[in-house]
C-alpha positions in Angstrom: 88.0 92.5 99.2 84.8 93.1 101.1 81.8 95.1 99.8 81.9 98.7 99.7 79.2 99.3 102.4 81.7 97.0 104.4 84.8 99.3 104.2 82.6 102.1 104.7 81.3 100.9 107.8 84.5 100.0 109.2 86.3 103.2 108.4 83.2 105.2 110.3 84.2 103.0 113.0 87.5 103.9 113.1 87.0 107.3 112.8 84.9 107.5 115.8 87.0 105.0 117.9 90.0 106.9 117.3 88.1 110.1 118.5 88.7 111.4 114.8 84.7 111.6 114.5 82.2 112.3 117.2 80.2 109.1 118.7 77.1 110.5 118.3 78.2 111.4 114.2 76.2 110.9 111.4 79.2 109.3 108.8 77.7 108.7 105.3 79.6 108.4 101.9 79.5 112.2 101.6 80.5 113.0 104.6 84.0 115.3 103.8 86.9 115.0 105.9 87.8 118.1 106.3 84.7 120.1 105.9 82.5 118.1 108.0 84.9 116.4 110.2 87.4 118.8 110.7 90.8 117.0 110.0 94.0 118.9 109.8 96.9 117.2 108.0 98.5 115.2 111.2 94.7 114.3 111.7 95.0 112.8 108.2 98.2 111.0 108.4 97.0 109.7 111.8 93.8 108.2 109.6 96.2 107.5 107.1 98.4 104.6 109.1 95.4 103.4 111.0 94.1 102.9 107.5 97.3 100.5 106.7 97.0 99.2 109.8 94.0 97.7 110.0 93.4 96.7 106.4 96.9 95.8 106.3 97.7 98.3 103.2 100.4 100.4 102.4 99.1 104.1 101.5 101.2 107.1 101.3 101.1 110.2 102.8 101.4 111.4 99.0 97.2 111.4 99.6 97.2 114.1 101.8 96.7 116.6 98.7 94.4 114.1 97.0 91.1 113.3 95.8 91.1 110.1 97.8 90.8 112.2 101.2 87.9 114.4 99.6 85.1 112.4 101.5 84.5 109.0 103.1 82.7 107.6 100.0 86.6 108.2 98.0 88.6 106.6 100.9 86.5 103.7 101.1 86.9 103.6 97.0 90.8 104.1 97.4 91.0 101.1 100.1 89.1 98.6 98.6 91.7 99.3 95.2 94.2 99.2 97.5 93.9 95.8 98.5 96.1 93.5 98.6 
């Protein structure tokens, strides 16, 4: 799939167009989704599906109690070993 700096930067967009993460937000690998961000659990399906969506994946909402969901740096990991 594409580069890891070019999941990254497309999930940060999403994030932000999907009001999930402030405009103004400095997004960075560590950034934590919860901590930082603060995303409940619909906040995280919600990121979840647009997730499938637009890289046209099939994750489960089995992740909300994962690892993957610990900070941008392991979503963009868990996407790009998604791929189809």
């Amino acid at each position: 799939m594409a580069e890891k700096s070019l999941v990254l930067s497309q999930i940060q967009i999403l994030l932000k167009q999907e009001g999930l993460a402030a405009p103004e937000s400095e997004l960075g690998p560590e950034t934590r989704l919860k901590e930082d961000l603060g995303l409940d659990s619909f906040d995280l399906v919600q990121l979840i599906l647009l997730l499938n969506r637009h890289f046209k994946l099939e994750l489960g909402s089995q992740l909300l109690t994962g690892e993957h969901l610990e900070n941008l740096g392991s979503l963009s990991m868990l996407v790009e070993r998604s791929a189809p």
